[in-house]
N, CA, C and O of each residue as an XYZ file, in Angstrom:
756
protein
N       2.656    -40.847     13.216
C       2.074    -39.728     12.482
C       0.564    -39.711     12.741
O      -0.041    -40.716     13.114
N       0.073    -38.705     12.560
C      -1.925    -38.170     13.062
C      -2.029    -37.979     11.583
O      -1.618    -37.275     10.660
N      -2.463    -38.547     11.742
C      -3.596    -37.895      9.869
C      -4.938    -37.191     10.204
O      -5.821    -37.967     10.569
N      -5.256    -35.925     10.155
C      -6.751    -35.217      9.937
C      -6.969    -34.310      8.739
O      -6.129    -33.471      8.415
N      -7.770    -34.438      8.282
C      -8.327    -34.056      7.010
C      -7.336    -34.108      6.400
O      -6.579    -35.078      6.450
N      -7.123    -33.015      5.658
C      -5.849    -32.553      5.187
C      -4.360    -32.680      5.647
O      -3.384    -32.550      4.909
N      -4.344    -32.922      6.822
C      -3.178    -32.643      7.621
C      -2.570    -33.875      7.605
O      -3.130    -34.936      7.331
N      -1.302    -33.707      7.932
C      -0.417    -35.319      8.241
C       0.893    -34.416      9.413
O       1.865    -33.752      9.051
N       0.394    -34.748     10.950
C       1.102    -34.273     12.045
C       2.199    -35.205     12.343
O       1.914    -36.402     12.304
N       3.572    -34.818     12.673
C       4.270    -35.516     12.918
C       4.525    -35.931     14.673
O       4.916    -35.069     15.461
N       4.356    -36.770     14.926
C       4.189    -37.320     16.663
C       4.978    -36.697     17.391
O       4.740    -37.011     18.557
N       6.112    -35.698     17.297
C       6.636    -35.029     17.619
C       5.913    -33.558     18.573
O       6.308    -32.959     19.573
N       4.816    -33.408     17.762
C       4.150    -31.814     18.080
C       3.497    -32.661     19.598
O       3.378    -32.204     20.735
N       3.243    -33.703     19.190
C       2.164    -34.442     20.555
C       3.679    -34.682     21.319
O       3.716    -34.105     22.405
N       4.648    -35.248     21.051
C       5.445    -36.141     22.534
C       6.326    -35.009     22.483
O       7.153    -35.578     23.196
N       6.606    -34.434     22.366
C       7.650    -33.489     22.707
C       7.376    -32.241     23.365
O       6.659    -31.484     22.711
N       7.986    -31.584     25.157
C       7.815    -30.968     25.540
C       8.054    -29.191     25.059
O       8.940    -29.132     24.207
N       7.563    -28.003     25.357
C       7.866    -26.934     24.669
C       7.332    -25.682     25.734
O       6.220    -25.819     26.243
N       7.962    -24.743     25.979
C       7.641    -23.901     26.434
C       8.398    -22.443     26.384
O       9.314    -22.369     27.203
N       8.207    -21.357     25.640
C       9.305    -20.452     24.994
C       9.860    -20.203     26.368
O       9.122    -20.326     27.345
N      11.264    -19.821     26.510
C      11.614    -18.933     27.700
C      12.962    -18.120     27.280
O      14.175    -18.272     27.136
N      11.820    -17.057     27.172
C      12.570    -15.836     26.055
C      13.579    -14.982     27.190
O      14.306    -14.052     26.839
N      13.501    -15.361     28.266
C      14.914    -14.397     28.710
C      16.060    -15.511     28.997
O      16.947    -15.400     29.845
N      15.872    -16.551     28.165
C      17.153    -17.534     27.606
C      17.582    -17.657     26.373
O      18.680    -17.959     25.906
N      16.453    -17.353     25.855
C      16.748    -17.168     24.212
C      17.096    -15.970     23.686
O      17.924    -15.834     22.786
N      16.307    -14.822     24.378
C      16.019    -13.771     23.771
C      15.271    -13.447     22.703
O      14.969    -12.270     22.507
N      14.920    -14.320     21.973
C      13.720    -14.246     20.763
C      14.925    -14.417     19.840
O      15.062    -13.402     19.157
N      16.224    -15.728     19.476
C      16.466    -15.780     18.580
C      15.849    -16.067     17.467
O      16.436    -15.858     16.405
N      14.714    -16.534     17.474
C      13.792    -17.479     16.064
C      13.951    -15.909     15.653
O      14.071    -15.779     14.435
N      13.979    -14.736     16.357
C      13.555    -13.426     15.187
C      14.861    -13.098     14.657
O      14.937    -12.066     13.990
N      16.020    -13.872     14.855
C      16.822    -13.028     14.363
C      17.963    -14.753     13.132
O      18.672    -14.781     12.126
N      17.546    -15.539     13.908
C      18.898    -17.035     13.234
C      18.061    -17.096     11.815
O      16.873    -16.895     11.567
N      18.914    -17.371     11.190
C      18.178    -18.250      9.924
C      18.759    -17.446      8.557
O      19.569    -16.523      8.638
N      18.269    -17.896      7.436
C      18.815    -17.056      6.352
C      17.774    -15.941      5.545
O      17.989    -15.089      4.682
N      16.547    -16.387      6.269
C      15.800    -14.962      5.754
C      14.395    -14.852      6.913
O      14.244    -15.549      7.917
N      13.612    -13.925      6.482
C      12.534    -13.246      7.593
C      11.944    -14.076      7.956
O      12.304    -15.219      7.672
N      11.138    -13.919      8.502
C       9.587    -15.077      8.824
C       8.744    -15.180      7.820
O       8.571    -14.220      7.070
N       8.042    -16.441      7.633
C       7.342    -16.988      6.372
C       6.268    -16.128      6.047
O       5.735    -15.699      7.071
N       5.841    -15.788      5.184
C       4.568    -15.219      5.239
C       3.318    -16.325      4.187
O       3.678    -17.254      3.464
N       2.138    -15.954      4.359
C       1.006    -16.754      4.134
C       0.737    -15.787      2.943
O       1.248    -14.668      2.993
N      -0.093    -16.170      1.789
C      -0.144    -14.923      0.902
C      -1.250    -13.945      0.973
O      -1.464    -12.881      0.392
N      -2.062    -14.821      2.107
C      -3.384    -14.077      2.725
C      -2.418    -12.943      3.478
O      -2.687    -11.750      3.338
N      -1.711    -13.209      3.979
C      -0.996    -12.151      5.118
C      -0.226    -11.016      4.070
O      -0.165     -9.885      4.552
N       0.154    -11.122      3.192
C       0.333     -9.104      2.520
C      -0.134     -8.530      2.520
O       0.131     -7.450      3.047
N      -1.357     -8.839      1.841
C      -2.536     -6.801      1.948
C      -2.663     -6.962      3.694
O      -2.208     -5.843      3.929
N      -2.911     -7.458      4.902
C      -2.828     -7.252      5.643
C      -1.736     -6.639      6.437
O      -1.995     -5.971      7.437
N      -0.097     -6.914      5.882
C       0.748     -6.267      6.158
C       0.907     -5.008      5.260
O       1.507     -3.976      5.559
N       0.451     -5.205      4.447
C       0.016     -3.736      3.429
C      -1.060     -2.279      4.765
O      -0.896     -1.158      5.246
N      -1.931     -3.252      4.749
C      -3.244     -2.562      5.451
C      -2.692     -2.128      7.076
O      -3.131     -1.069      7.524
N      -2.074     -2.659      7.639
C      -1.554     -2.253      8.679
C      -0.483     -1.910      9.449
O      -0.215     -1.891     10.650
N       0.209     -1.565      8.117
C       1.906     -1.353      8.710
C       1.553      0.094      9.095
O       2.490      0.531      9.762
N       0.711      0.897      8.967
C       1.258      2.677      9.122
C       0.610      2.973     11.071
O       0.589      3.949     11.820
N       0.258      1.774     11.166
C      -0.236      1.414     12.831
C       0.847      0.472     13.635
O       1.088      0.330     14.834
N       1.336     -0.051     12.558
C       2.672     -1.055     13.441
C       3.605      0.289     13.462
O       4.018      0.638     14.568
N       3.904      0.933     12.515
C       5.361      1.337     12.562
C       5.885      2.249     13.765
O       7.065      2.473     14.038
N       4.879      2.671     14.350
C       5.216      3.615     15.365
C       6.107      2.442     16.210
O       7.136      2.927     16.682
N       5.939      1.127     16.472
C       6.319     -0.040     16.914
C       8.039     -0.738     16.747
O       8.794     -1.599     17.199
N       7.969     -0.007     16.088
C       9.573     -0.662     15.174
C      10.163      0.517     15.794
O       9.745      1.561     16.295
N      11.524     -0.149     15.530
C      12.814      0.448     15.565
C      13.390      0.873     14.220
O      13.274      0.405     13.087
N      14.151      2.073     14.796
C      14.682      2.895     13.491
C      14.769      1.906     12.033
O      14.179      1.897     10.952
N      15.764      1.168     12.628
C      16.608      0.451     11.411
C      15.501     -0.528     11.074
O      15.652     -1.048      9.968
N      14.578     -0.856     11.653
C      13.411     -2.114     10.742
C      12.369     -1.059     10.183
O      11.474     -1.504      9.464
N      12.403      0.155     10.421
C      11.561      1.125      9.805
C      12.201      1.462      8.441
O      11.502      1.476      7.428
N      13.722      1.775      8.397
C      14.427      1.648      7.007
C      14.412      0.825      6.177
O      14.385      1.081      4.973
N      14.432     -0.668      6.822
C      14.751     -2.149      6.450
C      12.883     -1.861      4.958
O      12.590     -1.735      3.769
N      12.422     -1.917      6.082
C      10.799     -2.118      5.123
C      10.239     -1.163      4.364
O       9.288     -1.490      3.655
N      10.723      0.235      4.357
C      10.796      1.057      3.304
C      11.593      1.111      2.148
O      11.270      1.575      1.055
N      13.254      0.312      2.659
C      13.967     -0.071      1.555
C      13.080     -1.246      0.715
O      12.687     -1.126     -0.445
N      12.880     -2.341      1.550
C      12.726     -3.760      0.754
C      11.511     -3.865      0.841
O      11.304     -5.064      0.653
N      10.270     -3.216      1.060
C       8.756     -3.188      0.983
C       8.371     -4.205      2.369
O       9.163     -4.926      2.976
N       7.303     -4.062      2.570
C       6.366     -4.768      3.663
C       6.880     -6.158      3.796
O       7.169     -6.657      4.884
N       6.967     -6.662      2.845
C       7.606     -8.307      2.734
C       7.841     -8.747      1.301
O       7.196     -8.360      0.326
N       8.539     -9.341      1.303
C       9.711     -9.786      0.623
C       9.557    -11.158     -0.180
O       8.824    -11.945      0.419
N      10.022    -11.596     -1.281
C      10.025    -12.970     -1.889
C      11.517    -13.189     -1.418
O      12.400    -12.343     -1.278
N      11.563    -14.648     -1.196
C      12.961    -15.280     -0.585
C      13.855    -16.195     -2.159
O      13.266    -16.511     -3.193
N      14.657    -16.320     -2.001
C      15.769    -16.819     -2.938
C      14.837    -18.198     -3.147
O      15.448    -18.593     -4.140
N      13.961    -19.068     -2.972
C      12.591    -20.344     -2.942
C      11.538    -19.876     -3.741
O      10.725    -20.642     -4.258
N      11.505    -18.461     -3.890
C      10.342    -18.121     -3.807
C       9.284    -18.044     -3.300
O       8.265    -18.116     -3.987
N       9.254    -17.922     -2.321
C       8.360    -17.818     -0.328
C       8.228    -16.353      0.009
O       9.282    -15.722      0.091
N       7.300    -15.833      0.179
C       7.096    -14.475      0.692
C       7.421    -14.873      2.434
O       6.917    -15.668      3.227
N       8.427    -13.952      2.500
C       8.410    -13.666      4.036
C       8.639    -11.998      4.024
O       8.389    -11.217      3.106
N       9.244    -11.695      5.463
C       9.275    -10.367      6.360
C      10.286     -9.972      5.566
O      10.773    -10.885      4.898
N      10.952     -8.467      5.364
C      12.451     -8.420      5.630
C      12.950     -8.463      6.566
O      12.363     -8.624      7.636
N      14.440     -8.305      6.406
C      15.257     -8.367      7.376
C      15.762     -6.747      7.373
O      15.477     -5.875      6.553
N      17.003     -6.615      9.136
C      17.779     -5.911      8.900
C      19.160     -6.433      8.706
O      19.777     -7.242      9.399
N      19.520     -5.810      7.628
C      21.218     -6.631      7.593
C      21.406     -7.676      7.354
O      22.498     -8.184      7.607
N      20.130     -8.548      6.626
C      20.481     -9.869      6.784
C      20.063    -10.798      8.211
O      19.801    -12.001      8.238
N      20.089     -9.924      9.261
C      19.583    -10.753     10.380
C      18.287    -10.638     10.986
O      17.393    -11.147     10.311
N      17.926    -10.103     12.090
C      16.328    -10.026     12.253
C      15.076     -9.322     11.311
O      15.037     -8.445     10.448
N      14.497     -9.840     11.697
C      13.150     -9.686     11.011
C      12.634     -7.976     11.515
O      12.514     -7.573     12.672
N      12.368     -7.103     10.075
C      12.638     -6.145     10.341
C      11.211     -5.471     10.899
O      10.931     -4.279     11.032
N      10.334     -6.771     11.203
C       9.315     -5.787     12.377
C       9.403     -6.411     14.035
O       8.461     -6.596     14.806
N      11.076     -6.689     14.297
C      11.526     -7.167     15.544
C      11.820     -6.220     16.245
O      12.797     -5.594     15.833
N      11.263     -5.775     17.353
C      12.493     -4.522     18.616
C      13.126     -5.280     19.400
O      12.777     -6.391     19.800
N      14.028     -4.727     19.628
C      14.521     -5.302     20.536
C      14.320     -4.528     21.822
O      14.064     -3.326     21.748
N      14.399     -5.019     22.778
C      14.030     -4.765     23.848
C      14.762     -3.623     25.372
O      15.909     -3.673     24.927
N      14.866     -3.051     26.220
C      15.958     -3.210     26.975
C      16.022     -3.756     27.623
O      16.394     -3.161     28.634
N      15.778     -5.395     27.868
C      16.548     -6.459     28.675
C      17.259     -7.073     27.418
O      18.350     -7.487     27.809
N      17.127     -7.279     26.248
C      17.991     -7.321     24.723
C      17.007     -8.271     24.564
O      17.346     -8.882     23.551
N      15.906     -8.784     25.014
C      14.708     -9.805     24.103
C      14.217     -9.361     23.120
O      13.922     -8.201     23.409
N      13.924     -9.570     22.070
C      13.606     -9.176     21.269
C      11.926     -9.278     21.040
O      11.518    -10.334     21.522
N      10.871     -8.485     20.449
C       9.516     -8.698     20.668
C       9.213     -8.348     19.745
O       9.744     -7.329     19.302
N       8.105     -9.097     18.932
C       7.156     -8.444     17.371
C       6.605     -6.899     17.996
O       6.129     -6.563     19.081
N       6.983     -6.042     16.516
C       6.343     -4.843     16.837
C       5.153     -5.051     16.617
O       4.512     -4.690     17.604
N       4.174     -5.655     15.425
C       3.329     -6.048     15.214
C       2.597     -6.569     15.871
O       1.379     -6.633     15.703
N       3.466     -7.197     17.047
C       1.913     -8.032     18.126
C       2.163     -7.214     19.399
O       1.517     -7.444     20.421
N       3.153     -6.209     19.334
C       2.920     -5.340     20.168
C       1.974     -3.979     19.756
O       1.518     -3.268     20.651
N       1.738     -3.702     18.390
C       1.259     -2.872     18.061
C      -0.988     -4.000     18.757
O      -1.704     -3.753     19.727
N      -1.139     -4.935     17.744
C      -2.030     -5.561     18.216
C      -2.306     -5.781     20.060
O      -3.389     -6.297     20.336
N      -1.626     -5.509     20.946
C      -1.565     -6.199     22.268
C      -1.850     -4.677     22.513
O      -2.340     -4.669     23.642
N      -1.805     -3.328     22.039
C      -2.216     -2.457     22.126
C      -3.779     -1.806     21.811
O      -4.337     -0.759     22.140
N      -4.169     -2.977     21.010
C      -5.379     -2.195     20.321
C      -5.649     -1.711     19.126
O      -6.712     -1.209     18.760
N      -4.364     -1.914     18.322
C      -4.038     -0.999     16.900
C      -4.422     -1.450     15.621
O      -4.554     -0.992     14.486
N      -4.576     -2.726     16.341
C      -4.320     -3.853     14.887
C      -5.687     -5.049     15.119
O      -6.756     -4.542     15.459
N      -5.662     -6.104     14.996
C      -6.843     -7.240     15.167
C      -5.956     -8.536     14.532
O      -6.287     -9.683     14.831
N      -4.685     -8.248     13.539
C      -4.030     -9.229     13.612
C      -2.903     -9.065     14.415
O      -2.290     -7.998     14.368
N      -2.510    -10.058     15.216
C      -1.831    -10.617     16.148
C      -0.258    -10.560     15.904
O       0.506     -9.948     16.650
N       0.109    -11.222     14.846
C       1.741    -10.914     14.028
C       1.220    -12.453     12.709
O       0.112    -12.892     12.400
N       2.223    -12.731     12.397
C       2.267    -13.592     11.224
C       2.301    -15.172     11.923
O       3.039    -15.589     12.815
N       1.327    -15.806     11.247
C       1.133    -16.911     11.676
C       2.446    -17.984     11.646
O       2.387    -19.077     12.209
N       3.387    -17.610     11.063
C       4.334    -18.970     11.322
C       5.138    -18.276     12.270
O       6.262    -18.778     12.269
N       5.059    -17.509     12.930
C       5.642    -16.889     14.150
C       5.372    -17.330     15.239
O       6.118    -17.722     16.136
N       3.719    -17.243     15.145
C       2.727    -17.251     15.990
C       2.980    -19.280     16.604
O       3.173    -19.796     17.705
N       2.825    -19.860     15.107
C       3.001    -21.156     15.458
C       4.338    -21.914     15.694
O       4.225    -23.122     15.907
N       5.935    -21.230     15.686
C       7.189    -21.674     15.505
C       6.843    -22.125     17.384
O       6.203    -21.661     18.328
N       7.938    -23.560     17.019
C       8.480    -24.165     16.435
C       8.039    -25.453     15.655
O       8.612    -26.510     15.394
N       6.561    -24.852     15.337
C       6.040    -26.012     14.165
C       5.887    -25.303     13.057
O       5.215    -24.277     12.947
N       6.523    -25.855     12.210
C       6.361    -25.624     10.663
C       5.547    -26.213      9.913
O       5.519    -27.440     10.003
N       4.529    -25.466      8.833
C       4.102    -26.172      7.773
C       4.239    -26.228      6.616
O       4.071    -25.196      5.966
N       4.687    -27.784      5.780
C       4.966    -27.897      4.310
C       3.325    -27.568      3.898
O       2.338    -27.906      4.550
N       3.343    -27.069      3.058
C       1.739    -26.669      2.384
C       2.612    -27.818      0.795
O       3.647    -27.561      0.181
N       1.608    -29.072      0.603
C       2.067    -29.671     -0.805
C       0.507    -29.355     -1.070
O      -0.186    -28.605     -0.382
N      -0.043    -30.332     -2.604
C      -0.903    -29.837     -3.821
C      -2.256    -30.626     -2.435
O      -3.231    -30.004     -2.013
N      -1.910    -31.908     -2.069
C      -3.524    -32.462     -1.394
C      -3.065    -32.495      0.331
O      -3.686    -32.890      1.318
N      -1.986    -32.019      0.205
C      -2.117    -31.711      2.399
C      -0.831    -30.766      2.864
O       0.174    -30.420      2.242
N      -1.235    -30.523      4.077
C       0.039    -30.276      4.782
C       0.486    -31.144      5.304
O      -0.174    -32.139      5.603
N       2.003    -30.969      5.612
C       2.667    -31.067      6.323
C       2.998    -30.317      8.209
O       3.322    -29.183      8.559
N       2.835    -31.062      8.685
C       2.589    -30.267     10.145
C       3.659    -30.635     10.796
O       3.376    -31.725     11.292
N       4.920    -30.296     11.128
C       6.328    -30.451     12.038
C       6.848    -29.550     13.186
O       6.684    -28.389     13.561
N       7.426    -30.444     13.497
C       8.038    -29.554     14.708
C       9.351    -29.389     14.066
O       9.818    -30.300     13.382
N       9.992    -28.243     14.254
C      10.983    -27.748     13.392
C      12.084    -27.171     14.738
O      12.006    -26.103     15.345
N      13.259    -28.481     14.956
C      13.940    -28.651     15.805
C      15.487    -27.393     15.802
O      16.411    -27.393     14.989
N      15.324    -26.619     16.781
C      16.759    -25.835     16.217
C      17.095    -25.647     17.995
O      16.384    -25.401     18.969
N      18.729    -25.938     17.767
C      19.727    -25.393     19.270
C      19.201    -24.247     19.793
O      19.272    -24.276     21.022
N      18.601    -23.048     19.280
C      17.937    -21.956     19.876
C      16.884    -22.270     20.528
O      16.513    -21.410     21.328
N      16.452    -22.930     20.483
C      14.802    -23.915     21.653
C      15.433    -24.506     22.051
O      15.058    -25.643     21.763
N      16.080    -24.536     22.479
C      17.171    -25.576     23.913
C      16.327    -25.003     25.396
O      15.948    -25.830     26.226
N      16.196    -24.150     25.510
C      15.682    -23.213     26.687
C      14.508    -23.929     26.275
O      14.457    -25.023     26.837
N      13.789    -23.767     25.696
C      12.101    -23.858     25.629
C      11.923    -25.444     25.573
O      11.012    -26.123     26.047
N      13.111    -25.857     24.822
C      12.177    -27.544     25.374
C      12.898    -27.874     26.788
O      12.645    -29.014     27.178
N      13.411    -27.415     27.305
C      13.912    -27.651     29.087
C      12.739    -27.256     29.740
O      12.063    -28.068     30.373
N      12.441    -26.061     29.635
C      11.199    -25.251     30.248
C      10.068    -25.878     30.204
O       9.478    -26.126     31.256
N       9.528    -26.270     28.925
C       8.577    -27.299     28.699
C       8.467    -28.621     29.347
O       7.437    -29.147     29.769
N       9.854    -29.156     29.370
C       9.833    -30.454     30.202
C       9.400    -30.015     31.779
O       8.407    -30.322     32.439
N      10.297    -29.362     32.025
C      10.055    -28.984     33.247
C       8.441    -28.837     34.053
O       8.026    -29.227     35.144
N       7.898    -28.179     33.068
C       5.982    -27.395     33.438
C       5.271    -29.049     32.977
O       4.180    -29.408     33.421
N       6.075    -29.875     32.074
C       5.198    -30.771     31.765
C       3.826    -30.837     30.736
O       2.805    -31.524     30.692
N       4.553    -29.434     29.736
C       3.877    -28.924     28.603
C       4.479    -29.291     27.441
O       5.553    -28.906     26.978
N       3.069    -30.686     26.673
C       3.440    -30.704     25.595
C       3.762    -29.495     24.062
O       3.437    -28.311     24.149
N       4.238    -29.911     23.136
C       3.976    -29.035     22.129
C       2.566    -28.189     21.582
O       2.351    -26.978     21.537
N       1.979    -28.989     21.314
C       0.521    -29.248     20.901
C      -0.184    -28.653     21.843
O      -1.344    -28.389     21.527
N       0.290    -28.252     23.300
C      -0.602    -27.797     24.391
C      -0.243    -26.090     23.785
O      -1.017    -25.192     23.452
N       1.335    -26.149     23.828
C       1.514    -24.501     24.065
C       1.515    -24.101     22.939
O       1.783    -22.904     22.844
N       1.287    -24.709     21.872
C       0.863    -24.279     20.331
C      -1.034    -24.320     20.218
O      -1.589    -24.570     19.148
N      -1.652    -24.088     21.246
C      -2.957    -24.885     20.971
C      -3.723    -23.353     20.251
O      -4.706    -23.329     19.510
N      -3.124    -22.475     20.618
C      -4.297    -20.809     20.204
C      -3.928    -20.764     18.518
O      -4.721    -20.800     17.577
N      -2.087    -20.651     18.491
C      -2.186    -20.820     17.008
C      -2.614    -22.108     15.772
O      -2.857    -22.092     14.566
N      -2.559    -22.901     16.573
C      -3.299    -24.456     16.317
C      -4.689    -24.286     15.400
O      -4.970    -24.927     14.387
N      -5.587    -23.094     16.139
C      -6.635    -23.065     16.209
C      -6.920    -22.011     14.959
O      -7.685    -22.058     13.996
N      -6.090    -21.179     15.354
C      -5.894    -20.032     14.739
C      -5.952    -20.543     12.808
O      -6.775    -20.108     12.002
N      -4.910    -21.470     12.527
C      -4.775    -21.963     11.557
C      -6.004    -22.941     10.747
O      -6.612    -22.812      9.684
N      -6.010    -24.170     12.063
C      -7.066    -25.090     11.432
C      -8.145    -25.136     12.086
O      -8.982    -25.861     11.550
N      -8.577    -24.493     13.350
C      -9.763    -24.246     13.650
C     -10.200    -25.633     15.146
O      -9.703    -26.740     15.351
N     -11.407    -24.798     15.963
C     -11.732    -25.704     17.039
C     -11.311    -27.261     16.659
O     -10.330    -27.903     17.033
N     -11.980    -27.492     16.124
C     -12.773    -29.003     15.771
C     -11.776    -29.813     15.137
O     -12.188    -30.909     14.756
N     -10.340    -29.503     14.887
C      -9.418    -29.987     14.129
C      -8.702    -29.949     15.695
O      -8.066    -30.897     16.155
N      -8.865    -29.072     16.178
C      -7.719    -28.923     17.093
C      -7.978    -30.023     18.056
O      -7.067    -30.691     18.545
N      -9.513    -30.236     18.378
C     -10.095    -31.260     19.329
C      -9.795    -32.297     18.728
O      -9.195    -33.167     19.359
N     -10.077    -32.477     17.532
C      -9.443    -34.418     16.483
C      -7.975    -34.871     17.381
O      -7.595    -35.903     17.935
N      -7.470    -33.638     17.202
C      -5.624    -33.537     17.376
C      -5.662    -34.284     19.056
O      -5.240    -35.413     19.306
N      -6.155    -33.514     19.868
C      -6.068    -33.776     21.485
C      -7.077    -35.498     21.056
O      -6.429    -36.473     21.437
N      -8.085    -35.776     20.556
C      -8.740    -36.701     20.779
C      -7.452    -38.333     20.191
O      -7.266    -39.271     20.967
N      -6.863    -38.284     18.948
C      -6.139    -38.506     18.379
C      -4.916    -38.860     19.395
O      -4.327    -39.938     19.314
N      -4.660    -38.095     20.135
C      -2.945    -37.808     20.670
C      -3.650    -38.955     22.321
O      -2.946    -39.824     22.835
N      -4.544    -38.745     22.627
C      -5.382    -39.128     23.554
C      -5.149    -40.825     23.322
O      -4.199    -41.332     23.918
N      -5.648    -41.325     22.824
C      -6.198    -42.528     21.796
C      -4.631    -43.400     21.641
O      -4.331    -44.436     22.235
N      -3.895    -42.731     20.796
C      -2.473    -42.893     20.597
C      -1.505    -43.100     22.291
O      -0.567    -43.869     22.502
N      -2.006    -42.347     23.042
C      -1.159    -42.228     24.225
C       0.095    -41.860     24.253
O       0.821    -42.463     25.043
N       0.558    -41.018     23.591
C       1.217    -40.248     22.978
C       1.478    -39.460     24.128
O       2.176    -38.450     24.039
């Protein structure tokens, strides 16, 4: 385990290879699981503030999905995440025509529309964070749908921690992110 500031990383994000390869997956992380993607509580008025610029982005049925069940959702935990459609993807997912599936939201942003990117535990999957009262929790959050991406990863010879390094940053910032590489360095990890 890495301990920085707050954080407690599990050696996993450092030794374990990762690299998405979404025309093997197709972007299941947007669709497996029992509810949307996590949301941060900083991230509502922002999905408030910029859905009428995403939506041109979405597909019919995630345009229904989030007018039925609002911008985002409290989960059966009590966790704000995305909605869904039907129960299955996350209802600001398109799907694609090769059938990959892609955030409308960071396609709306990759356009110019927006300045946020999509939702940070998106951004950072397949590491998850426990948020407790004096730290996080920082994991790699192992599922059969990254079967493709940790092959791919082995393959390029890309750790976790490498191809997570923008949302890394994104979250805890340069100078945490450098502890992490200095840390993982040190460890030989």
């Amino acid at each position: 385990m890495i301990a920085i500031e707050h954080t407690y990383i599990s050696d996993d994000v450092a030794d374990q290879f990762f690299v998405c390869d979404l025309q093997k997956c197709k972007g299941a992380c947007c669709v497996e699981g029992d509810s949307g993607a996590p949301l941060e509580e900083s991230e509502l008025p922002i999905l408030e503030e910029i859905y009428e610029r995403v939506k041109p982005y979405l597909s019919p049925a995630g345009i229904r999905a989030v007018e039925a069940q609002g911008k985002y959702v409290k989960d059966k935990d009590g966790d704000w995440g995305t909605p869904t459609v039907g129960n299955r993807e996350c209802a600001y997912a398109v799907y694609q025509a090769n059938g990959v599936l892609q955030c409308g939201i960071e396609r709306a942003y990759l356009d110019g529309k927006t300045a946020f990117k999509k939702p940070l535990s998106c951004h950072l999957y397949p590491i998850r964070i426990t948020h407790y009262d004096q730290y996080d929790a920082v994991n790699y959050d192992r599922w059969q749908v990254c079967s493709p991406a940790c092959a791919h990863g082995a393959r390029l010879g890309v750790p976790l921690y490498q191809f997570l390094k923008e949302p890394l940053i994104r979250k805890y910032g340069e100078a945490w992110y450098a502890e992490l590489v200095r840390q993982i360095g040190e460890k030989g990890i």
